[in-house]
C-alpha positions in Angstrom: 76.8 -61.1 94.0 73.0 -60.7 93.9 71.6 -58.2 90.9 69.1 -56.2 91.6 67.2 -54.4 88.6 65.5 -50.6 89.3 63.9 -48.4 87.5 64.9 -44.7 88.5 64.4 -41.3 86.6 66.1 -40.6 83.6 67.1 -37.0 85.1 68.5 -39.3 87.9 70.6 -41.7 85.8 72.2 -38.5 83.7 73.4 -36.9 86.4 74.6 -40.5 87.6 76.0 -40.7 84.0 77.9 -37.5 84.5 80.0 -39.1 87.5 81.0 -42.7 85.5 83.8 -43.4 83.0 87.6 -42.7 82.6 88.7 -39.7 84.9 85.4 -40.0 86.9 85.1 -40.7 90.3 83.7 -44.2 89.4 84.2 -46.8 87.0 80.5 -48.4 86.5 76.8 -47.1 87.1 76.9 -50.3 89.5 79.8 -49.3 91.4 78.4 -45.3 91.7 74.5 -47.2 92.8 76.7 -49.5 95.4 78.7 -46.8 96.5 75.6 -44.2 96.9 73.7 -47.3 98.9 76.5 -47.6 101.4 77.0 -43.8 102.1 73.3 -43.7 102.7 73.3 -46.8 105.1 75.9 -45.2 107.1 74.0 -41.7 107.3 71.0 -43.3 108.8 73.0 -45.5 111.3 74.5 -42.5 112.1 71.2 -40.5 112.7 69.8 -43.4 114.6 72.7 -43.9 116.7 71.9 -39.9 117.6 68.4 -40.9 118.3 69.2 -44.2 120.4 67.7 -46.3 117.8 70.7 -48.0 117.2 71.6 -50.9 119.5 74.8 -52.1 119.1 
C-alpha cells in the first residue's frame, strides 16, 4: 500500500487523536485518515450523482 505523508493542523490531528486507541472507534490515525477519505469520496459521488455529474 502506497504512503502518503500530510501535514494537517495540530487542532485537526487532536480531535483525530481523540477518536484512536483501545475502545475507540479506530485503531490507527491511518485507519481514521483512510476511513474519513472514503466517507468523503462517497459524499461527493453521491452529490454528483444528484447533479448528473456522475456517469456510470
Amino acid at each position: 500500500m502506497p504512503k502518503v505523508s500530510v501535514e494537517i493542523p495540530q487542532e485537526l490531528l487532536n480531535d483525530l487523536n481523540r477518536h484512536v486507541g483501545d475502545n475507540k472507534k479506530f485503531v490507527s490515525q491511518s485507519d481514521a485518515i483512510r476511513t474519513s477519505i472514503r466517507k468523503m469520496l462517497d459524499m461527493m459521488d453521491d452529490i454528483d450523482r444528484r447533479r448528473g455529474r456522475l456517469n456510470e
